[in-house]
C-alpha positions in Angstrom: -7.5 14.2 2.2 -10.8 13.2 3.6 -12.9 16.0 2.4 -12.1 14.7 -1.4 -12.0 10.7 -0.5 -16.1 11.9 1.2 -16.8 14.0 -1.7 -16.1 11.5 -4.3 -18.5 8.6 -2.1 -21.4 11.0 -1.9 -21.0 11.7 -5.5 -20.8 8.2 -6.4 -23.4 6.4 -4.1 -25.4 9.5 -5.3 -25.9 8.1 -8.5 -28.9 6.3 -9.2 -28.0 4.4 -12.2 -24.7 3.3 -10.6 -26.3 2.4 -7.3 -29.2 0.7 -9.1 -25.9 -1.7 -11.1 -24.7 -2.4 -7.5 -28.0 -3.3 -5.7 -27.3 -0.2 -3.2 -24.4 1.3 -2.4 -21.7 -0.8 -2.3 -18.7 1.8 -2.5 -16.1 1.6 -0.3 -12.3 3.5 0.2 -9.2 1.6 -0.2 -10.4 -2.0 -0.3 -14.1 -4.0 -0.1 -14.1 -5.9 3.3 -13.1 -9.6 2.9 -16.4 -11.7 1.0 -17.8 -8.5 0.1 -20.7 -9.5 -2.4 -19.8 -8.7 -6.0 -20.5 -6.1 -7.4 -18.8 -3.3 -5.8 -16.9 -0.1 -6.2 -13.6 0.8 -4.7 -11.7 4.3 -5.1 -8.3 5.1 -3.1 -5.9 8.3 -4.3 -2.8 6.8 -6.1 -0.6 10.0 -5.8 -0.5 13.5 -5.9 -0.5 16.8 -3.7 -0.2 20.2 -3.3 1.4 21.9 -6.8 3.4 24.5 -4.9 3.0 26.3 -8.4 1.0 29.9 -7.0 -0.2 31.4 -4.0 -3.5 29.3 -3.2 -3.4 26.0 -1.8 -3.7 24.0 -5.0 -4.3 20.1 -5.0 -3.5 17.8 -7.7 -5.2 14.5 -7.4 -4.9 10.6 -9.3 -7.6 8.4 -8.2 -8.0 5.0 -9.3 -11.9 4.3 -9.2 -12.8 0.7 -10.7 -15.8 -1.6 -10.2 -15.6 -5.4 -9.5 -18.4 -7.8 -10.6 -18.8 -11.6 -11.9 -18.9 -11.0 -15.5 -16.3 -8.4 -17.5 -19.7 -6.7 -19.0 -21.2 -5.7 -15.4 -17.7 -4.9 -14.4 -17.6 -2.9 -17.7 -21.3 -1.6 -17.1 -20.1 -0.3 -13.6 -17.2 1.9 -15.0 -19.0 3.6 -17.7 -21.4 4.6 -14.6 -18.9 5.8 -12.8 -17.4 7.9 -15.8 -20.7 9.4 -16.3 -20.8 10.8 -12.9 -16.9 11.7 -12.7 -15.6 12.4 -16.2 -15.6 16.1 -16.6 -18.2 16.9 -13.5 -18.3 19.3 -11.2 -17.8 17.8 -7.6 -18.5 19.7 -4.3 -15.7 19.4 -1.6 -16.0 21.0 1.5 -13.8 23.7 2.1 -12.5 23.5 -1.7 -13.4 24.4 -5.1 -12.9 21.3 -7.5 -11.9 22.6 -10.7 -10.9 19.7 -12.9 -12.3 16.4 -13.0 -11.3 13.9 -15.5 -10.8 10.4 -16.7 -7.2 9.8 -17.9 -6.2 6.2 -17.9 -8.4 3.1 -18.1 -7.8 -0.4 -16.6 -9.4 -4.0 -16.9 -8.1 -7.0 -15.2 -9.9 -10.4 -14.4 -8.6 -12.8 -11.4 -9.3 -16.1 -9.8 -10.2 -16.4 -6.2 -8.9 -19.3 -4.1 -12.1 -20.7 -4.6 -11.8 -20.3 -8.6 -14.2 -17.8 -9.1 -13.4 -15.2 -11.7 -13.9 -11.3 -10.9 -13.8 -9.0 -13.2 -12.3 -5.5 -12.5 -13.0 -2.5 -14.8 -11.9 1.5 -14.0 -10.0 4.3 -14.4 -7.6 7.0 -13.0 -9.5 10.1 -12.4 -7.3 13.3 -12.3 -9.1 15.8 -9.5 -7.4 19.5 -9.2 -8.5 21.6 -6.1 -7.8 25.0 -5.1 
């Protein structure tokens, strides 16, 4: 659904102290591009679709939004900016009325690159209903 994957990066690149933690507005949809500069945010829908419970066009939503920097505190830093824009916010999406906005699950991880750098990943599923 592109008018929810665009509302989600205006509302996240329009957030000073989350911008301000990335140096701009690093955000991107699906996946950073290769040697992407840490830190970042990347956001992609993990499932979901209409409800087919009632009349209106109902959408139900999982995001998984997460930040990547060098050190598990930025990374850490990152999400709880995130949160603070997303976790029970309003959100305009064209053409829709967002109605539920919420954190559900969190997730951490830390890899190696080939190189041997760790990155340290820090996020959350975000449930988003539409009608």
């Amino acid at each position: 659904m592109n008018e929810l994957s665009a509302a989600i990066y205006s509302t996240l690149t329009g957030g000073t102290a989350l911008t301000t933690l990335l140096g701009g507005s690093a955000v991107y949809h699906h996946k950073a591009p290769d040697n992407a500069p840490l830190p970042y945010v990347v956001f992609n829908k993990q499932g979901g679709g209409p409800e087919n419970s009632h009349p209106d066009d109902a959408r139900d939503y999982v995001y998984f939004i997460r930040g990547y920097a060098a050190s598990a505190k930025a990374a850490g830093d990152i999400d709880a900016a995130v949160s603070a824009l997303l976790h029970r916010k309003g959100m305009t999406v064209t053409g829709w009325n967002c109605f539920w906005l919420a954190r559900e699950t969190d997730l951490e991880s830390e890899e190696t690159t080939p190189a041997g750098v760790s990155v340290y990943m820090a996020g959350a599923i975000y449930r988003i209903r539409i009608v």
